[in-house]
Structure formats: C-alpha cells, structure tokens
C-alpha positions in Angstrom: 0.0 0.0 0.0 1.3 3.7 -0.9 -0.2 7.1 -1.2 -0.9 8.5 -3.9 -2.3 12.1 -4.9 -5.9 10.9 -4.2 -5.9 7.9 -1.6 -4.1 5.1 -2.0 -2.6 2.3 -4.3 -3.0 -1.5 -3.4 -0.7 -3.8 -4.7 -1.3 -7.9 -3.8 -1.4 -11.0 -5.3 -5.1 -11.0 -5.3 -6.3 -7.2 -5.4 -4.7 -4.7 -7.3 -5.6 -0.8 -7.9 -5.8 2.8 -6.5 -8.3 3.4 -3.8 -9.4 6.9 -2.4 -8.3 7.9 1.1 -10.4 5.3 3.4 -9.6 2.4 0.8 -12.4 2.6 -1.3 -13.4 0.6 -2.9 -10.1 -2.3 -3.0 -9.8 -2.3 0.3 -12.2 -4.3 2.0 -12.6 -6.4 -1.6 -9.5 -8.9 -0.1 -10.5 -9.4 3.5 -14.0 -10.1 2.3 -13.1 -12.6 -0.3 -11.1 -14.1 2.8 -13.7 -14.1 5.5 -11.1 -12.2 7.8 -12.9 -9.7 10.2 -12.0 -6.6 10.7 -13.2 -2.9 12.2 -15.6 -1.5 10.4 -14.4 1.7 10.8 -10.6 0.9 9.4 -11.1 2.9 6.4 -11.5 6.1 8.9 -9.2 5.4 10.7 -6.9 4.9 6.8 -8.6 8.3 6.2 -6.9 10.0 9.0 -3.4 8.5 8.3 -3.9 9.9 5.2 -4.5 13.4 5.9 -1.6 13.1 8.3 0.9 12.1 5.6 -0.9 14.6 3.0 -0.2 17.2 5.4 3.2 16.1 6.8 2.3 16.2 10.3 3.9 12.4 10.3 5.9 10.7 7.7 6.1 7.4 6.0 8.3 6.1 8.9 5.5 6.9 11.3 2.1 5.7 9.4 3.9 2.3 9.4 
C-alpha cells in the first residue's frame, strides 16, 4: 500500500488498484473474499493516516 495524490494504491497477489483515502473501494474487496474480520471503521481510521501524511504532520516512517 502507498499514497498516492488521491488515496491510496494496493498492490497484492489478489487485489490490485488505487483506492481513495479510506480504501475505497479495494480495500475491504481482499478481506471479504477471505472471510477475515476486521473494524468497520478501518477505512477512517486509513482516512486520518492519510490526511496526516498529506499534510506532513507524520511521515512514511510513522504511518507504518
């Protein structure tokens, strides 16, 4: 996963593709396929992250 001007860009075996911010709509595609629970508010959580790197209050060190 990296940012990119608009959200982010997935790249796995299985899903591929830019998102927006929260991870629409790649995102939650894999985990589904996979039956693997998860919050349902991840991709807020994603959203935030990204604002933070978009607005360099952290950097790529730090969202990992």
């Amino acid at each position: 996963m990296r940012k990119t001007a608009t959200g982010w860009h997935i790249s796995h075996i299985a899903i591929n593709g830019d998102t927006d911010c929260e991870g629409a709509p790649g995102l939650a595609a894999n985990p589904h396929q996979d039956n693997v629970k998860f919050p349902h508010d991840v991709g807020a959580f994603l959203g935030f992250v990204w604002d933070q790197l978009d607005g360099s209050v952290i950097d790529n060190d730090r969202a990992q």
